[in-house]
C-alpha angles and dihedrals in degrees: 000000000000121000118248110264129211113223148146126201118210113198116175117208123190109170093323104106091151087052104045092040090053088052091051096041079065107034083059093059092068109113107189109043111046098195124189107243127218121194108199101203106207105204098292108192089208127062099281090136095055096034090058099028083064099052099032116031111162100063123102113262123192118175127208115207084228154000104304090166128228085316115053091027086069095035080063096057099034087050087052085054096042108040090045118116111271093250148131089247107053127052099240082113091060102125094205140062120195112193099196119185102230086227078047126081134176130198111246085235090059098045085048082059091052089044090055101041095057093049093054095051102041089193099068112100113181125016136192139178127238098273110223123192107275088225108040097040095196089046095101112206102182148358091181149331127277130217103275096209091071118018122067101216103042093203122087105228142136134070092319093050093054095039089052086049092048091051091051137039101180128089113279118187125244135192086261146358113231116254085220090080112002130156112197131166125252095228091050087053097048087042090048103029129231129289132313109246093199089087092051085191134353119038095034097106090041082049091047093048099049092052087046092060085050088072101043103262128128136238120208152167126215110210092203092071117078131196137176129232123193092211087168094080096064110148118266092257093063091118080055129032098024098053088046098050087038095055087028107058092045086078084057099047093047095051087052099042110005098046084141085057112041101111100044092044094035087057089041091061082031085067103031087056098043079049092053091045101054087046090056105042083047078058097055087243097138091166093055089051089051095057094050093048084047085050098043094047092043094038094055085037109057102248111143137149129067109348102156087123085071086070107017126063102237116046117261088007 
């Protein structure tokens, strides 16, 4: 028989009910763990709230007014936890956080590995599983993030990734563990703090765990533990507002952790994004340029935070 387990699931929904409900249909089937869900509802424009309230209505549900991105979504659900009274009837003892992509899903028997893993090394702060495409089950996307200041693609993937995997089976740390599947203790969070909104999205969990190895803590990936990611259903913005808040978001990330290294690493994303902008514009992709030059000028200027009216038609949309 399996111990009880404390843990709270955070699921953020932004116009995407199917989505979100299939997650849930499966999360529901799990017969050992029994985590209190949050649905952090970002500012959806349909009826999510309705759609999934009707058919599940005894998970938590928290809605933003609008669109606060993968920070502050989550912020909204980890302040809930957090600030919540110290008592047998609310889940502020839970011991541990999932954050769960609602296009992501892991097996109960995976997320029971990461569990255990984090309660036999008490130094490691945040976990997460190799993360495998959703649609192509052998196609491997990460097995773990990369420091974002300095690698392009900020996913270790490839031959050397799955040679290294095939030679170990313990956890190995990594620059950072992926917000798609990450298991993370309550008490680190609380230690550490919540996201920084500033990011909006892209960079935060690179961000978190930095902070967290400031404080001694480890963050790791078990390569034991599997999980799927349906990266085929990206939004349709993804030439825009994924590659601004992706370029952008680097300048932030080296003034907070890499200040030795500004200028070297400032003129580096000065030059991969010059580069990107001439390809595109060669492509005849002019909303693509757009988004690099509006990275590159917030990102030297300082502007963070939530940008999205730059590209959508209605702000924070």
């Amino acid at each position: 028989m399996q111990p009880r387990v404390d843990l709270a699931i955070i699921l953020l929904n932004w116009n995407a009910a199917d989505e979100t409900c299939h997650l849930l249909r499966r999360l529901i089937t799990w017969t050992h763990l029994q985590p209190r869900i949050y649905i952090v509802d970002n500012g959806s424009a349909d009826n999510s709230v309705e759609v999934i309230s009707a058919e599940f209505p005894d998970v938590e549900f928290i809605r933003n007014e609008k669109n606060e991105g993968f920070s502050g979504g989550n912020n909204a659900a980890l302040r809930t936890i957090i600030d919540s009274p110290s008592n047998g009837s609310t889940f502020n003892s839970s011991q541990f956080l999932l954050l769960l992509n609602n296009d992501a899903f892991i097996e109960e028997k995976d997320l029971l590995v990461l569990i255990e893993s984090l309660n036999a090394d008490p130094q490691v702060g945040v976990i997460g599983p190799l993360l495998y495409d959703g649609s192509d089950f052998k196609k491997l996307l990460s097995a773990g993030g990369l420091d974002p200041s300095q690698n392009g693609r900020t996913y270790w993937a490839g031959d050397d990734a799955e040679d290294y995997i095939e030679r170990t089976g313990k956890p190995y740390e990594v620059d950072y563990v992926s917000g798609t599947v990450a298991l993370l203790r309550n008490s680190v969070v609380r230690e550490t703090g919540i996201f920084d909104e500033n990011y909006f999205f892209s960079c935060e969990m690179a961000d978190l765990c930095e902070r967290l190895k400031g404080n001694g803590y480890k963050c790791t990936i078990n390569p034991v533990a599997r999980a799927w990611h349906d990266v085929h259903s990206s939004p349709k913005n993804r030439d825009t507002l994924y590659i601004y808040y992706s370029l952008r978001n680097r300048f932030l990330f080296i003034r907070k952790f890499r200040q030795e290294k500004k200028i070297r690493l400032f003129c580096y994303w000065m030059m991969i994004g010059g580069k990107g902008m001439v390809k595109a514009l060669l492509l005849g992709r002019l909303a693509t340029v757009r988004a690099l030059f509006l990275a590159l000028r917030d990102g030297l200027a300082g502007r963070y935070g939530g940008r999205n009216e730059l590209f959508l038609d209605k702000p924070n949309d």
